[in-house]
C-alpha positions, 0 to 999 in steps of 0.5 A: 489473532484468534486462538483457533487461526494461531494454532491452526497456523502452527499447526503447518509451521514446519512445513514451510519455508522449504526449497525442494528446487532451486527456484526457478524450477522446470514448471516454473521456467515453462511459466516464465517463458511463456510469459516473456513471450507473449506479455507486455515488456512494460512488466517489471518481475522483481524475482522468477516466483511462479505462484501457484497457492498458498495459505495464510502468509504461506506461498507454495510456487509451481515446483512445490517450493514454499515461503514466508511472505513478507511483501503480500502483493505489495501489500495487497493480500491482507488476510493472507490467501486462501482465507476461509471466509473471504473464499466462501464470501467470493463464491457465493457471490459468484453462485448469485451474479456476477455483474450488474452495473453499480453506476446504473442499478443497485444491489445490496453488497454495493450499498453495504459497502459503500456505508461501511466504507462512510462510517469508517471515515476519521474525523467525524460528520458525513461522508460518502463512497464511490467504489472504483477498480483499484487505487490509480483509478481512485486517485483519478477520480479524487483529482476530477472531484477537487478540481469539481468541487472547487473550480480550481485547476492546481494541484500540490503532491511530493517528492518520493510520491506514487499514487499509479500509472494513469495520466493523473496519478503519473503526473502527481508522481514523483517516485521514479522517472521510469514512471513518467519518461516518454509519455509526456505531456503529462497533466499541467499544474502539478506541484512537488514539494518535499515530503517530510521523511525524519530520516533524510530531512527536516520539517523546518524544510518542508514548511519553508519549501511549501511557503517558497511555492505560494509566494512564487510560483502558484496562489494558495487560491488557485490550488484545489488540492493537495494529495499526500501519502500519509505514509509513503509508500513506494518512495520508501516507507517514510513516515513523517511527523505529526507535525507536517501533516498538521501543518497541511491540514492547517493550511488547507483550511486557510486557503479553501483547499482539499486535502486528499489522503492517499492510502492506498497502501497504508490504510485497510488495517495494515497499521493496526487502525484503519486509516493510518491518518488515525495515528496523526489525528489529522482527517483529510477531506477525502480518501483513496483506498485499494490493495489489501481492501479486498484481500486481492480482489480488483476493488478501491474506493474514494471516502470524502466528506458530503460536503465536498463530494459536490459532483453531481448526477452522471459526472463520474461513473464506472462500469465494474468499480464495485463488482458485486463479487469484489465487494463480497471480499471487501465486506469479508476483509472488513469483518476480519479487521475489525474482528481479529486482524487489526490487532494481530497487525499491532502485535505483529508489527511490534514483534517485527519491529523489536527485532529488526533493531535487534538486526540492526545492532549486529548489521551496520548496513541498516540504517533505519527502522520504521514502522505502524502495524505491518507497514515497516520500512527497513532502510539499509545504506553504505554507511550510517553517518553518509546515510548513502543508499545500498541499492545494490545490497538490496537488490542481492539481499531480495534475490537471496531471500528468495532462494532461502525461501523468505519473499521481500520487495524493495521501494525507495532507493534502497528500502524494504518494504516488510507489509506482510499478510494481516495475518501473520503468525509469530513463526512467519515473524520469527523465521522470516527475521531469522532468514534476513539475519542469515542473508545479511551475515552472507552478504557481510561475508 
């Protein structure tokens, strides 16, 4: 981080976190109630945050309360909130236009983009963009492209996956059947196989369960992709080895099938390269990105090699994919990234790291410490050597962060997911680490 963004952080470092009513407070409880009452019961609402500003990793709620944000949206709000100059790249986008449909016309933040987007591709060789509104929706259009692309109906994803909410991404899903219970026939010819996750499996597993697959359930030749999260994300922050990513790009070459990235929420910078695939030096066929690649705006994108992003004219559009307000955020967060932030979220990535093992020695229930850059899993379990789930510690553990001011989100079984703003300070670190310490020497108690 900049010496200018680092002082003018611990400038305000004293006035946060900070609990002046027990969340949630009375204009808190106005908010909340409204929305019970006219909003869709689908909506989960981890904990009663009623958010009304916030700046860098700061969030102040309706009641003036204020905390250390350690979740960022579920890793959306990449260069924090309020970010100068992904504020003035917003409005002055808005001052021009608004809209004007990317699929049909053109303007020149949508092309920006779109190249940025391309040149930032691992692996080398051309590639090219299609901008959508978000991640489920590029996960669509990354399923029609392969089944396109190679005229094959099948598809191979994992265990613990979530790639989102629409029919596609819910098919290739498997993080969590409240996901997909009730709204089936889901999409046929999706395969799960297991994810390799050094804490819970092996890869010898892994491999055999993929061979097992192709000699008796679906021909390699028929499967037009395979979709993987490099780093799982909601299924609990797993991070597998080199090996096993290795081992798909191997045979996907073999058999003439699409390897598609997921990184939805590890790439954009959040592990200090801007593709989290760049630690494994393994490039996929295609990328579907979003979350924190706007710092918050409606914004995704599908990368893919020319060679395979065959679909031809008028076979995939969007009305809004590639607002022009959306992609002025999305150019300003990609300027930061490079210029700062990356390097901020390797620095800090490694701070938070260093002292979680430190937690770790003095808190039994953690289990395991995981993490690239700002992607850092935290896995806690009733005991080390049955290495049995603790969800419901965690779940205490969320609510009572909250009310101490430190903002957390669980994933997995019983996983939390530390994926703060890229533009964390070593007070946000260290003071957040300090909290979960208290947390859990309550807890213990």
């Amino acid at each position: 981080m900049s010496a200018k963004t680092h002082a003018s952080a611990s400038a305000v470092a004293a006035d946060y976190p900070r609990i002046v009513v027990p969340p949630p407070g009375p204009k808190a409880r106005a908010v909340i109630a409204k929305d019970k009452e006219y909003s869709s019961p689908s909506y989960i609402k981890e904990y009663p945050l009623v958010i009304a500003g916030g700046k860098g990793a700061m969030v102040e709620d309706a009641d003036g309360n204020r905390y250390i944000d350690w979740m960022a949206g579920i890793a959306v709000s990449s260069t924090g909130y309020a970010h100068p100059k992904v504020v003035k790249a917003v409005q002055e986008a808005a001052a021009k236009f608004f809209h004007i449909c990317g699929t049909d016309f053109y303007y020149e933040g949508f092309s920006d983009l779109c190249e940025r987007l391309a040149k930032s591709a691992p692996g080398g060789g051309k590639w090219r963009t299609f901008l959508t509104n978000s991640g489920t929706e590029a996960v669509e259009g990354a399923v029609k492209l392969a089944r396109h692309h190679t005229r094959r109906p099948a598809l191979v994803a994992f265990h613990s996956s979530f790639h989102g909410r629409t029919y596609a991404a819910m098919s290739l899903s498997s993080s969590k059947v409240k996901y997909r219970k009730g709204f089936g026939p889901l999409m046929p010819e999706v395969y799960h196989l297991p994810f390799h996750n050094p804490y819970r499996n092996t890869l010898e597993d892994c491999v055999r369960a993929a061979r097992e697959l192709f000699e008796t359930k679906i021909s390699p030749e028929d499967v037009a992709a395979v979709i993987v999260e490099p780093l799982q994300g909601e299924g609990g922050y797993a991070i597998p080895s080199p090996e096993f990513l290795r081992f798909w790009r191997t045979t996907c070459d073999e058999y003439g099938m699409m390897l598609i990235f997921d990184e939805v929420q590890s790439g954009a910078g959040r592990t200090g390269k801007m593709w989290a695939c760049e630690h494994f030096g393994v490039a996929p066929d295609a990328i579907c990105s979003a979350k924190g690649l706007g710092s918050g705006m409606p914004i995704g994108a599908i990368l893919a090699k020319e060679s395979v992003m065959t679909w031809p004219r008028g076979s995939h559009g969007s009305t809004y994919g590639g607002n022009p307000v959306a992609c002025a955020s999305a150019l300003a967060t990609l300027d930061l990234l490079d210029s700062e932030l990356m390097a901020n979220a390797r620095r800090q990535g490694k701070r938070l790291i260093e002292g979680l093992r430190r937690l770790q020695v003095a808190h039994p229930s953690i289990g395991d410490v995981r993490g690239m850059g700002l992607f850092i899993g935290v896995e806690f379990v009733q005991d080390r050597d049955t290495k049995e789930p603790a969800a419901e510690l965690v779940a205490k553990l969320e609510q009572l962060a909250f009310s101490k001011g430190l903002l957390l989100l669980s994933c997995g079984k019983s996983v939390v997911r530390v994926a703060p703003p890229l533009t964390l300070t070593d007070y946000d670190a260290d003071k957040g680490l300090e909290i979960l310490d208290a947390c859990l020497t309550e807890l213990k108690a």
